[in-house]
N, C-alpha and C positions, 0 to 999 in steps of 0.2 A: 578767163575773166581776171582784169585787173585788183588787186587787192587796193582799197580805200581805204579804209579803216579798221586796224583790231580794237577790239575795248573787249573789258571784263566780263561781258553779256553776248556780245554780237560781234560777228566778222560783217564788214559793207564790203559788195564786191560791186565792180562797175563790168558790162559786157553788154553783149545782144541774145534779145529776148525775141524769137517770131519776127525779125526784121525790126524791132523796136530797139531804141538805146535804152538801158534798165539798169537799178541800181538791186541787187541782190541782198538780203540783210537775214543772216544766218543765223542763231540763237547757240552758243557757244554751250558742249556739252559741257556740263561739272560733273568731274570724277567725283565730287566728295559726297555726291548727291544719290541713294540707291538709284539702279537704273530706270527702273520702271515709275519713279517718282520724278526723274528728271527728265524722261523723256514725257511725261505729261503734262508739268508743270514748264516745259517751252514750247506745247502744241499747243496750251489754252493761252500762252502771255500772245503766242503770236496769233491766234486767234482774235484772240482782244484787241490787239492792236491795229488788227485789219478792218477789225467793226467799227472802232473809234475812228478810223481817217476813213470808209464810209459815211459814217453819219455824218462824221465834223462839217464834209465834201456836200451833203445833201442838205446841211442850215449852212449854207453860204461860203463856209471858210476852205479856201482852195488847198489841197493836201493831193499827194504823187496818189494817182489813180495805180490799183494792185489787180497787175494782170495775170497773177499768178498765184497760190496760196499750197503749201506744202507742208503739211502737219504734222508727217514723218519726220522727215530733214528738220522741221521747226523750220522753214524758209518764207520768205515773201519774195516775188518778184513784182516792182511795183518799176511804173515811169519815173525815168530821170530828170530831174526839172535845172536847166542848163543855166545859173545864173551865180550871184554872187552871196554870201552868207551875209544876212542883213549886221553882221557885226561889224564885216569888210566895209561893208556899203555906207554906213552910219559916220564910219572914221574918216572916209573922204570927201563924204557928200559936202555939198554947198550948204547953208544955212536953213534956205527955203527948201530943199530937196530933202533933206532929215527932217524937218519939222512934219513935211508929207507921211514920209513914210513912217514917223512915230504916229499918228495921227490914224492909218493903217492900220498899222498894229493894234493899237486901242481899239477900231471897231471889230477888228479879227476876234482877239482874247474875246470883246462883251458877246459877239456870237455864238463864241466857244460855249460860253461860260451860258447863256442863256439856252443851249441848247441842252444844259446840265452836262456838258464834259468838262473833266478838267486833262490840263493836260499833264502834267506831272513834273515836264522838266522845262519851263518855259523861259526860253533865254534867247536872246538876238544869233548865237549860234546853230539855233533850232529851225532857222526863215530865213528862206532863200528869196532873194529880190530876183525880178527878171521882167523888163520893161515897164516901172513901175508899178506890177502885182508883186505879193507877197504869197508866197505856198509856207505853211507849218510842214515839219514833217519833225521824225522821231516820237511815235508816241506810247513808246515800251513804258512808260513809267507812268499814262494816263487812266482815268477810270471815267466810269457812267455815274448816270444819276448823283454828281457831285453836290454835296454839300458847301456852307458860304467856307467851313474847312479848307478844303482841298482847293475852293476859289482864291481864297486870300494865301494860301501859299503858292498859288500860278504866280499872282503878282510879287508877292513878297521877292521869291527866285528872277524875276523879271527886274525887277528892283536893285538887286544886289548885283545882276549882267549888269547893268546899267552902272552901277556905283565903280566894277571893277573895269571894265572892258569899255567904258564912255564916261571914263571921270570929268576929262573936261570938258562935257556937254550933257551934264550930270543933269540941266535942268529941262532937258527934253524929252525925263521920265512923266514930268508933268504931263507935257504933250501928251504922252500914250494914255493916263489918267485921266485928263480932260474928255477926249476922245472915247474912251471908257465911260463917265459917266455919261455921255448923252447918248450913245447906245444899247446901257444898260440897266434897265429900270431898278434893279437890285442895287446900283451901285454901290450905293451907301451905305449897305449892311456890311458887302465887300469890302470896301477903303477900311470900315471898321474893323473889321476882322484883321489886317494889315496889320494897322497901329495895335491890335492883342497879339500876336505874332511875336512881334517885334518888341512889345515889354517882357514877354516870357522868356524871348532870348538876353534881353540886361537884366533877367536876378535869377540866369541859370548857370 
């Protein structure tokens, strides 16, 4: 299998799974961790992780189906979803194509979010486009039964993607907020919780 990704948590490996194309996502051992602590604490993250993009997949929001789950290795073997990182996709689109797919996005997060998941690391590099659907994936850093907490820092993270990686169409986080509130009846606790967010970090 091809190697895709190292990071400080996980190897992504790309290969074939049972005739399927599959993206492999390995939970990196840490030496500094005793053993028998570290091999449990990457059997239950990857666990977690596998329930969260279940559920997310079951209230609407489309996420890589896991045809595999290995507790030992700490592995997932899930499908590859063949398209372009909505961060790519964002920077070339035409006007009315990115408004779309902010637009998207917004009804994706308020499902998320109404489903009580949050997702943890919620960024335009986290959503793959591919024929104008949107799949989340990455959701090592998500939890359950989310509070408006861990909602308004989805967005907040989402926000700052936006600020760095789409400065000059910075105003199309709107979009995703618009979009957000009319699919999510909590909205406005959420947007609030944002704006406290974001005063805690100017007088820390």
């Amino acid at each position: 299998m091809d190697v895709v990704r190292r990071g400080a948590e996980a190897e992504i490996r790309r290969g074939t799974w049972k005739g399927r194309k599959v993206m492999v996502k390995s939970r990196v051992v840490k030496a500094y961790r005793h053993g028998s602590l570290d091999e449990s604490l990457r059997a239950s993250r990857t666990r977690n992780e596998a329930r969260l993009m279940q559920e997310a997949r079951r209230h609407g929001v489309p996420t890589p189906i896991i045809y595999d789950i290995d507790l030992v290795k700490a592995e997932l073997v899930m499908e590859e979803i063949e398209g372009e990182r909505v961060k790519d996709a964002l920077i070339e689109a035409g006007e009315e194509e990115a408004e779309a797919v902010c637009r998207e996005i917004g009804r994706l997060v308020a499902l998320l979010h109404r489903a009580g998941i949050a997702h943890g690391d919620l960024t335009t590099s986290n959503m793959i486009l591919r024929e104008g659907r949107i799949w989340l994936i990455d959701f090592s850093l998500g939890g359950r039964n989310a509070e408006l907490e861990e909602m308004g820092v989805d967005l907040h993270l989402l926000k700052e993607a936006f600020q760095s990686a789409h400065s000059e169409r910075f105003r199309l986080f709107d979009v995703v907020l618009r979009s957000y509130s009319v699919h999510n009846p909590n909205a406005k606790l959420v947007l609030a919780k944002i704006k406290e967010i974001e005063g805690r970090g100017r007088y820390t």
